[in-house]
Backbone bond lengths (Angstrom), bond angles and torsions (degrees), N, CA, C in turn:
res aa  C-N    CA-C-N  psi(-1)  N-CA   C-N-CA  omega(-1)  CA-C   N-CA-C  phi
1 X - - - 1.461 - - 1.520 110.34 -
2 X 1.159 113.44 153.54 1.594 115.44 -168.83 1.699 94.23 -124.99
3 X 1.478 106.65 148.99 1.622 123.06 -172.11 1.625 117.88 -133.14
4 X 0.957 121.32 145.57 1.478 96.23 -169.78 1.693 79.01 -145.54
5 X 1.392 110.63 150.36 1.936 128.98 -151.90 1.731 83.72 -131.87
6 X 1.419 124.42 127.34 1.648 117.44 150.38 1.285 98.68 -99.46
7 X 1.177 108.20 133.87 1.868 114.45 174.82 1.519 90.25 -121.05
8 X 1.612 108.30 137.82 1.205 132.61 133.52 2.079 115.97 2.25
9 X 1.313 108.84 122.80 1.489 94.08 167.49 1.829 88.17 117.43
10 X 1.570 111.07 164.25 1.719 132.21 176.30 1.916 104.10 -50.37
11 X 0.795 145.41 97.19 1.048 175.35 -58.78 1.645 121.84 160.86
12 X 1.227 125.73 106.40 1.605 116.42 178.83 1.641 125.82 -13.39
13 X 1.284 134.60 -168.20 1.536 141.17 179.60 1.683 96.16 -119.91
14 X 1.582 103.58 137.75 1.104 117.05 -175.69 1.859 112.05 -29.98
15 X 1.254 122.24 -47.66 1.396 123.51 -174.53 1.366 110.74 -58.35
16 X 1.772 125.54 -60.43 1.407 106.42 -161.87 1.814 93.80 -76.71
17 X 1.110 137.32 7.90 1.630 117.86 -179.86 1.579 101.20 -103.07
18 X 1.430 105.69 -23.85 2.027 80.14 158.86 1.346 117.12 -73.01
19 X 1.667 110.45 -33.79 1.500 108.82 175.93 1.640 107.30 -26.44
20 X 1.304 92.14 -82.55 2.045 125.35 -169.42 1.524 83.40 -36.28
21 X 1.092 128.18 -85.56 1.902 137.11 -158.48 1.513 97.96 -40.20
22 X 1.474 126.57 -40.02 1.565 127.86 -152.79 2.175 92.62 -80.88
23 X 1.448 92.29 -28.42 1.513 85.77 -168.41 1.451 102.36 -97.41
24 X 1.399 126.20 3.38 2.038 106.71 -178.59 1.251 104.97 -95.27
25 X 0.944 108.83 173.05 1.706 133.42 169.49 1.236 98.72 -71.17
26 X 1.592 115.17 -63.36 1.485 122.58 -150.14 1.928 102.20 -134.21
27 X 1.342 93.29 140.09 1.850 98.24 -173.75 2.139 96.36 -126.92
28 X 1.487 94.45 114.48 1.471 98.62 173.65 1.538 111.89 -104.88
29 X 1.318 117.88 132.20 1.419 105.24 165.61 1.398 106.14 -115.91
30 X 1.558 102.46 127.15 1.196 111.01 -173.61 2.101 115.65 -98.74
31 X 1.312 124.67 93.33 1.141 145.44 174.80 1.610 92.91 76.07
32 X 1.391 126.39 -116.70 1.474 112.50 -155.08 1.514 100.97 -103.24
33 X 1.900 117.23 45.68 1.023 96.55 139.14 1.514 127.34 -98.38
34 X 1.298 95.69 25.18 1.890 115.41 -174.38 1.720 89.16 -50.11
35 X 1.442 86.73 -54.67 2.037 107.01 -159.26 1.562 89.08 -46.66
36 X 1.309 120.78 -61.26 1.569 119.05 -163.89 1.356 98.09 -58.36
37 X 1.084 134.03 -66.20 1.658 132.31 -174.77 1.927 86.60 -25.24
38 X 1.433 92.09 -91.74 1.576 117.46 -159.03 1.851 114.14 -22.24
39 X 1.839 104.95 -43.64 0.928 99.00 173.94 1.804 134.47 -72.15
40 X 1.456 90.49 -2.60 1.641 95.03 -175.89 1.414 96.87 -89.17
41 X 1.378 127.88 -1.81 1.374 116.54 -156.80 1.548 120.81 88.52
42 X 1.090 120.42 -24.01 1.869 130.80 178.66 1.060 117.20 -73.70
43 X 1.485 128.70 130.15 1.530 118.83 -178.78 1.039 98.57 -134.82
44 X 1.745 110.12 135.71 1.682 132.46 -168.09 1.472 98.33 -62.29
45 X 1.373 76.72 163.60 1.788 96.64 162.12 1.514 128.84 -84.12
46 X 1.647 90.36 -30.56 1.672 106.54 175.75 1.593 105.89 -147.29
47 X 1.153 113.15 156.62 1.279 142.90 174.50 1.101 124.70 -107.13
48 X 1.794 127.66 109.05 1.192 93.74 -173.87 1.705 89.44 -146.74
49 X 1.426 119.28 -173.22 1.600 124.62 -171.37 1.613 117.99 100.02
50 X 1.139 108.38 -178.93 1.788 116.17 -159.25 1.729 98.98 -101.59
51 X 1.155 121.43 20.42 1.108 149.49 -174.93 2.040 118.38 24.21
52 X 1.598 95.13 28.30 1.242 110.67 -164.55 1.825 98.04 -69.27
53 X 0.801 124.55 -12.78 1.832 113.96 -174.66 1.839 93.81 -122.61
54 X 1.341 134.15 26.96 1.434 132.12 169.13 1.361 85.56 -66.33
55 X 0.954 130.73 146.41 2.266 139.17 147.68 1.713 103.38 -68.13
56 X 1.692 117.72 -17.32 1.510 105.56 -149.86 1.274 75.03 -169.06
57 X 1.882 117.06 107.51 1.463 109.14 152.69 1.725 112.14 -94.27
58 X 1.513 122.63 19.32 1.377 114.97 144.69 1.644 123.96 -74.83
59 X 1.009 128.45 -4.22 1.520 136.42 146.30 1.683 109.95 -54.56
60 X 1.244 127.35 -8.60 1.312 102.77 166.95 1.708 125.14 -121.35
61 X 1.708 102.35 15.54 1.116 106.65 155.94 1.171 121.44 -71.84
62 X 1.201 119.02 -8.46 1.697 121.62 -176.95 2.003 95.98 -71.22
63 X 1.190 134.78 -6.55 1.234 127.00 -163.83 1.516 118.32 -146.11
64 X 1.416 96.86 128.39 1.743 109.63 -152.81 1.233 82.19 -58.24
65 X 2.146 114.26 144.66 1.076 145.71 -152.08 1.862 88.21 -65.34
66 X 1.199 137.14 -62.62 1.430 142.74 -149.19 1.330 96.69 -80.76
67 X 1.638 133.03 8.45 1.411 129.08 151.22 1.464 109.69 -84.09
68 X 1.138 108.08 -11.61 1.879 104.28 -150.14 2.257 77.82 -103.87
69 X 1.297 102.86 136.72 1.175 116.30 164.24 1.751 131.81 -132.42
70 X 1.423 112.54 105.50 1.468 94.96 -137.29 1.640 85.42 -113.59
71 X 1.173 112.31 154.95 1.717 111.30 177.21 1.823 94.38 -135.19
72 X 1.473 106.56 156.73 1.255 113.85 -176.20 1.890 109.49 -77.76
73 X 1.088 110.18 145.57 1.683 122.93 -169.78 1.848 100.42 -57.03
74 X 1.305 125.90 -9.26 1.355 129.64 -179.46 1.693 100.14 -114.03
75 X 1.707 110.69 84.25 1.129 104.99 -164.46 2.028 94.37 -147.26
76 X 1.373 116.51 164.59 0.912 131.71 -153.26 1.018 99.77 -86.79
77 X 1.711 140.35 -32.30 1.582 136.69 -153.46 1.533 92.09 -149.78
78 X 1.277 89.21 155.46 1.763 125.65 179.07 1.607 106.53 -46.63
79 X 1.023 133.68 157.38 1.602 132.44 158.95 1.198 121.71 -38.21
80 X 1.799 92.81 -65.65 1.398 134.64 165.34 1.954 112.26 -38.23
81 X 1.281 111.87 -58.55 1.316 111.80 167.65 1.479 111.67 -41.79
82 X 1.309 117.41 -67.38 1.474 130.32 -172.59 1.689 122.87 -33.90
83 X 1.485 87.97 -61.56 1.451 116.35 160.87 1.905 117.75 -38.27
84 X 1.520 106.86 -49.21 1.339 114.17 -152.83 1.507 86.72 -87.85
85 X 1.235 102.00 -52.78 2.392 101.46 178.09 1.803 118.81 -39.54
86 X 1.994 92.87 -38.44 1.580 92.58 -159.55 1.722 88.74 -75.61
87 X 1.056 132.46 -25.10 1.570 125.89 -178.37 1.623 108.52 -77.65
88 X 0.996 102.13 -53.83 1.929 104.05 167.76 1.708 103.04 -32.71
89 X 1.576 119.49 -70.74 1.140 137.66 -163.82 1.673 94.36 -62.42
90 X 1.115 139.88 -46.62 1.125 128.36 176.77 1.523 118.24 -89.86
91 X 1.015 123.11 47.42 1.771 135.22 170.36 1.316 112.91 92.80
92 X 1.348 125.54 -33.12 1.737 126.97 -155.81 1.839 88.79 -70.12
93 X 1.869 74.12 145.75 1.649 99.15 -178.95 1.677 113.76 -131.22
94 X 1.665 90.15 -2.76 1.825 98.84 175.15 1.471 97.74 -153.32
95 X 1.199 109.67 119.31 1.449 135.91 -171.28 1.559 114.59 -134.65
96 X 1.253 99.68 122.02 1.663 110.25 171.98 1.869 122.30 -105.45
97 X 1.351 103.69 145.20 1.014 109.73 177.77 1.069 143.68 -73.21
98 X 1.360 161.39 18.77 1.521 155.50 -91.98 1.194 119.77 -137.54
99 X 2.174 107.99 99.55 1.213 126.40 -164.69 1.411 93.43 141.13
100 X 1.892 108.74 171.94 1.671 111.92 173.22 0.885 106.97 107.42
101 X 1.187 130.24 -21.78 1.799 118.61 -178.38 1.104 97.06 -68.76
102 X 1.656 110.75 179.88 1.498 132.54 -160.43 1.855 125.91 27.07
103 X 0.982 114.76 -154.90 1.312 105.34 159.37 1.613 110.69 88.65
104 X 1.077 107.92 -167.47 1.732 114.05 174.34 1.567 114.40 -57.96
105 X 1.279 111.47 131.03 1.500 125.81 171.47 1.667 100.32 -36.52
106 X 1.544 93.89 -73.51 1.998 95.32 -154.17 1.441 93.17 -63.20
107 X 1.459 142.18 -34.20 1.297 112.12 -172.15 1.394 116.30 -76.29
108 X 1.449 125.13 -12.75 1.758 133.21 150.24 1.572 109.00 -23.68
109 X 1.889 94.79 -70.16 1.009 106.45 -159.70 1.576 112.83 -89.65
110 X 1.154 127.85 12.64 1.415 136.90 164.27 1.504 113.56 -71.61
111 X 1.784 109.43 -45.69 1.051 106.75 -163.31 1.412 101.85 -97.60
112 X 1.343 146.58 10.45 1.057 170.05 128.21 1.601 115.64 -32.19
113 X 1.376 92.57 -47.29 2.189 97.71 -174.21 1.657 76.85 -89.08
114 X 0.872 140.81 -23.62 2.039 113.93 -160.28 1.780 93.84 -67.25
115 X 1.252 126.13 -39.97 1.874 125.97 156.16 1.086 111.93 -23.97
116 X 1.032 142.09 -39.82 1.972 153.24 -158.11 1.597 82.03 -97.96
117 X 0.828 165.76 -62.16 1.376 160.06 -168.58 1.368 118.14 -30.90
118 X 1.706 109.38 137.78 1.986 95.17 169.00 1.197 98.23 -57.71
119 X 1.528 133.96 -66.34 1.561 144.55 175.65 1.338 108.50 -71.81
120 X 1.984 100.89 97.31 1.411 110.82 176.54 1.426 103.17 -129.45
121 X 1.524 108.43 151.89 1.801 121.46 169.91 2.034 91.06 -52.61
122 X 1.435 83.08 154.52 1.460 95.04 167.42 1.391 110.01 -96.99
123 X 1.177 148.60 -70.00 1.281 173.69 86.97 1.501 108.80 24.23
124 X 1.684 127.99 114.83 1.714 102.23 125.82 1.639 111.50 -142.88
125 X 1.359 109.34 149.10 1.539 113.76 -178.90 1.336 100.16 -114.02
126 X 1.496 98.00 146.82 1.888 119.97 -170.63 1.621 73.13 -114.99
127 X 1.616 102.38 -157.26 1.534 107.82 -176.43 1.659 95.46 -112.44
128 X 0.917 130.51 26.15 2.236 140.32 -175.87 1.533 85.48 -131.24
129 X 1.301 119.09 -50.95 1.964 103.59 -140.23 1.438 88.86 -124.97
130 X 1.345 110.53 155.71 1.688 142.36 130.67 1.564 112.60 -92.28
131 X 0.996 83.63 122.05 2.073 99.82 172.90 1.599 93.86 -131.05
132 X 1.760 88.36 143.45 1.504 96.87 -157.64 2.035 84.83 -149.12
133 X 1.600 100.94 121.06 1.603 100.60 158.13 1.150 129.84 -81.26
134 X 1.544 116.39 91.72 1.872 109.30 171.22 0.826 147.58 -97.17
135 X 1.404 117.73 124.96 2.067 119.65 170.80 1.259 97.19 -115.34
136 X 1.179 118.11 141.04 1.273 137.43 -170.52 1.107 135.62 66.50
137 X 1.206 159.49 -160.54 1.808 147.44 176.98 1.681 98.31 -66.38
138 X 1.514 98.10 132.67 1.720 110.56 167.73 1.362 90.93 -127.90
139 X 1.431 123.03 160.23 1.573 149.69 -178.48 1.034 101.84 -145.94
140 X 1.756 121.11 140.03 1.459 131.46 159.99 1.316 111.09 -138.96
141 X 1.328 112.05 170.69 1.452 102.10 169.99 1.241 93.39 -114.56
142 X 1.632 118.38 162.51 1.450 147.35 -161.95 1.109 104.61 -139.49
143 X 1.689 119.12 161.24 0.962 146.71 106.29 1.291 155.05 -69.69
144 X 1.433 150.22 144.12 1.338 122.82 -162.47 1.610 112.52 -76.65
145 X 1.235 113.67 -0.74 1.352 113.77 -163.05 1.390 107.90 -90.75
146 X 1.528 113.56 -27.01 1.601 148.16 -178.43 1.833 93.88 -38.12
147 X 1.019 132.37 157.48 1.413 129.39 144.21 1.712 122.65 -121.08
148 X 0.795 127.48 162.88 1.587 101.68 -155.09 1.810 84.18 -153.34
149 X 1.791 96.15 121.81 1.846 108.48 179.68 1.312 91.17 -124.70
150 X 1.389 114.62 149.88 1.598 137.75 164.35 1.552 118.84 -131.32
151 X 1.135 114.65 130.61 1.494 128.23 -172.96 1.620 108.74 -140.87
152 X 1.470 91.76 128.78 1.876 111.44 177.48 1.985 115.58 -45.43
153 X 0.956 95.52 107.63 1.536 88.06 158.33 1.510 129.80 -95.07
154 X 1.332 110.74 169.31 1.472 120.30 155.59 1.855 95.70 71.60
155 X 1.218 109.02 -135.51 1.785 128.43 171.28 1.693 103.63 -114.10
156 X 1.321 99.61 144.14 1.358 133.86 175.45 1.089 85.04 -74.91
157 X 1.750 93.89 -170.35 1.661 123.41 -30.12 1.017 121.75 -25.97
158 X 1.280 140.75 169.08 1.460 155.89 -164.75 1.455 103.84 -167.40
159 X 1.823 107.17 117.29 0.955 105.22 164.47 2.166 101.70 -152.90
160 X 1.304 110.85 144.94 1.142 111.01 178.27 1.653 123.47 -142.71
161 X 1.132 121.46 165.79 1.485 131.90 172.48 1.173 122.16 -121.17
162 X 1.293 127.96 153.44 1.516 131.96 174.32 1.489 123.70 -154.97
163 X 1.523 120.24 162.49 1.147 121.33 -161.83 1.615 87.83 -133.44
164 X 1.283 110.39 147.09 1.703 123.12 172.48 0.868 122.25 79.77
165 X 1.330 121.85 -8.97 1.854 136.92 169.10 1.568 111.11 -62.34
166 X 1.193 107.37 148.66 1.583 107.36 162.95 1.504 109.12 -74.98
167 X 1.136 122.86 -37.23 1.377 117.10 -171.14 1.506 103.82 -135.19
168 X 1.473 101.10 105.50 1.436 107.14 177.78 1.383 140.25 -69.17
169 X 1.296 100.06 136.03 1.308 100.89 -170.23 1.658 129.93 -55.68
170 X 1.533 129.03 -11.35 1.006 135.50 -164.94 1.738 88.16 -82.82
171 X 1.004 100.55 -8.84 1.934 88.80 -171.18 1.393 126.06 -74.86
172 X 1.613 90.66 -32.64 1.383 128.03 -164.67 2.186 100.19 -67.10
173 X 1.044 90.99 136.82 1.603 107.41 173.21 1.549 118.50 -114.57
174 X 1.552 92.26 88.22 1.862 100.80 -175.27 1.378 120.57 -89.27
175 X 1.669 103.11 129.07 1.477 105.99 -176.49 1.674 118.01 -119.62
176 X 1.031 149.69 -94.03 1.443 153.80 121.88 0.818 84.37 -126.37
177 X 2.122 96.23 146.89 1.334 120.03 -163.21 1.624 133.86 82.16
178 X 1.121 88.46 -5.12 1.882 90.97 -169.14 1.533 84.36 -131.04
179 X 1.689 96.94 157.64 1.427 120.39 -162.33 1.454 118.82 -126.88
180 X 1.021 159.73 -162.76 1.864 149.48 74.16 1.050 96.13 -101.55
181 X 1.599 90.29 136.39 1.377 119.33 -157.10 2.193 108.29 -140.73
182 X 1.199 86.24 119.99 1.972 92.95 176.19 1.920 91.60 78.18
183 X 1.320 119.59 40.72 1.769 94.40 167.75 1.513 109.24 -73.56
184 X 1.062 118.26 -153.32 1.681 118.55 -152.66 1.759 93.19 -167.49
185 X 1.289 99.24 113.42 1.761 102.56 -179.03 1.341 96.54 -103.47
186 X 1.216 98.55 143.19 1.858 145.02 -147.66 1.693 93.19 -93.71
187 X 1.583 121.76 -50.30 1.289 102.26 -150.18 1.904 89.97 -138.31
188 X 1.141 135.08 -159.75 1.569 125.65 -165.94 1.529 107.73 -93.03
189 X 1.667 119.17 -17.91 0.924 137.61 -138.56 1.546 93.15 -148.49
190 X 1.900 106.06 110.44 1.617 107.27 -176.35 1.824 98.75 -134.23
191 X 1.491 103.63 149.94 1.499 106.29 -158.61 1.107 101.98 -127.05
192 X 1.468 137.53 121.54 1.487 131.85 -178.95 1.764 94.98 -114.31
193 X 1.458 102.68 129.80 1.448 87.33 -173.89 2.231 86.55 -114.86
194 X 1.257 125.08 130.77 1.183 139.53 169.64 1.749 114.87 -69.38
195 X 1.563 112.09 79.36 1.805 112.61 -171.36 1.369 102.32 -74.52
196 X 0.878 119.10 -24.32 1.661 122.26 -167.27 1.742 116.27 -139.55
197 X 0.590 126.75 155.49 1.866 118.49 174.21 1.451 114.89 36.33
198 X 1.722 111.97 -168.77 1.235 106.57 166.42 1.680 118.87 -125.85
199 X 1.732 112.08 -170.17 1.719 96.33 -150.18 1.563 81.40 -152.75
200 X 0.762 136.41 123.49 1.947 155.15 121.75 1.479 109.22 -40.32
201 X 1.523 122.90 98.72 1.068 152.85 -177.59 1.102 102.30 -100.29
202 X 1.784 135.09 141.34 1.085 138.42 -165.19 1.555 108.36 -157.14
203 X 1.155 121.73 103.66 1.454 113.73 165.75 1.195 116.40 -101.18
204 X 1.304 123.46 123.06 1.492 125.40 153.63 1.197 124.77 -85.47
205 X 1.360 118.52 130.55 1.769 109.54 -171.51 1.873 82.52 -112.57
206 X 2.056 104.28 146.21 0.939 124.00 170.98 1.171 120.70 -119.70
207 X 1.159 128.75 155.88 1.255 124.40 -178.37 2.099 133.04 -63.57
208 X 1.145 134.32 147.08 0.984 105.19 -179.18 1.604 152.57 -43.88
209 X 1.125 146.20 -162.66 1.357 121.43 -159.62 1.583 93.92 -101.78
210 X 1.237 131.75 156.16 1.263 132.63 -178.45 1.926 110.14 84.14
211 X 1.035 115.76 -11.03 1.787 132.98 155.22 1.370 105.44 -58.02
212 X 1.321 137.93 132.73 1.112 133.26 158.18 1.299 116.45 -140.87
213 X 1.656 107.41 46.77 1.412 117.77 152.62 1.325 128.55 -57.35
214 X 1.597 131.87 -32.35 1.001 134.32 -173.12 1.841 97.09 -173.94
215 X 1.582 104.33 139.85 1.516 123.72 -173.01 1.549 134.34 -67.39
216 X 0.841 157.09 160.33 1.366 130.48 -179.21 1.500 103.56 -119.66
217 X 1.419 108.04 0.70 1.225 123.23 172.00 1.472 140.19 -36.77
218 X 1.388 146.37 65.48 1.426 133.87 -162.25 1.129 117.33 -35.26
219 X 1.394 140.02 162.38 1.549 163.49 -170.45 1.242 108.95 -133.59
């Protein structure tokens, strides 16, 4: 079964989140990604979080009380956690993320470690990136403008291959802690194949050249 979570935060473009919604079983919005659901027109299946970032907790009279799952703001786990268990607990075995960009560092990087998990999202889109968990052959399509980072998850060894990259991945010597970071795909169509362990794949797509909304610059 497939699950799809709106979290709070910059969030895909109306098209690929009907995509994602048209293909799950189950749609959670976890605290004010109610708003993101709501604004596409999509309405979850469940509701869940301490509902401290809702704009409007009359948005959840719209939903019979035993959908709505509310935990107090002095609580042990993420929204996002909550969200990802109640789909675990109800069958889903591939779950996407959708929402999270910008915003606070640690909640970036919160939803970032839930990847390191035996029970991890497969998928999540901000409104810049696709992040994608892989074992075994992944394919995307690209652009050249795209920049494309991969980082080791879980426990090693770690070892991988790729096709369409400028700098291939078989070269690369992955340890924890170490990255490739900003590669540059060669052809429309880029292939990370996972030989050993698993890998957090990340494309950022940028805008065309002469845009200077944001840099492509490494840090």
């Amino acid at each position: 079964m497939k699950g799809l979570v709106f979290i709070g935060g910059e969030g895909p473009d109306a098209e690929l989140c009907a995509g994602l919604a048209a293909e799950s079983d189950i749609i959670v919005a976890a605290d004010s990604g109610l708003v993101c659901a709501e604004n596409l027109s999509l309405r979850p299946d469940w509701v869940i979080g301490d509902m401290d970032s809702l704009d409007d907790e009359s948005r959840l009279d719209a939903y019979p009380p035993g959908r709505v799952i509310r935990f107090p703001a002095d609580k042990d786990f993420t929204d996002t956690e909550l969200a990802l268990d109640l789909l675990f607990e109800q069958g889903c075995d591939e779950i996407t993320l959708a929402g999270g960009g910008g915003g606070r560092l640690d909640h970036i990087l919160a939803i970032a470690a839930l990847f390191e998990r035996e029970r991890y999202p497969r998928r999540w889109f901000t409104a810049r990136e696709k992040i994608y968990a892989v074992s075994g052959e992944f394919c995307c399509n690209t652009k050249k403008t795209d920049a494309i980072s991969v980082f080791p998850l879980g426990n090693g060894p770690w070892k991988a291959q790729s096709t369409g990259l400028k700098w291939p991945l078989a070269s690369a010597g992955w340890s924890r802690g170490f990255f490739g970071i900003s590669n540059a795909p060669e052809t429309e169509t880029v292939t990370v194949r996972a030989l050993s362990g698993r890998f957090l794949v990340l494309v950022t797509e940028f805008p065309p050249p002469g845009n200077s909304e944001f840099s492509r610059a490494g840090h």
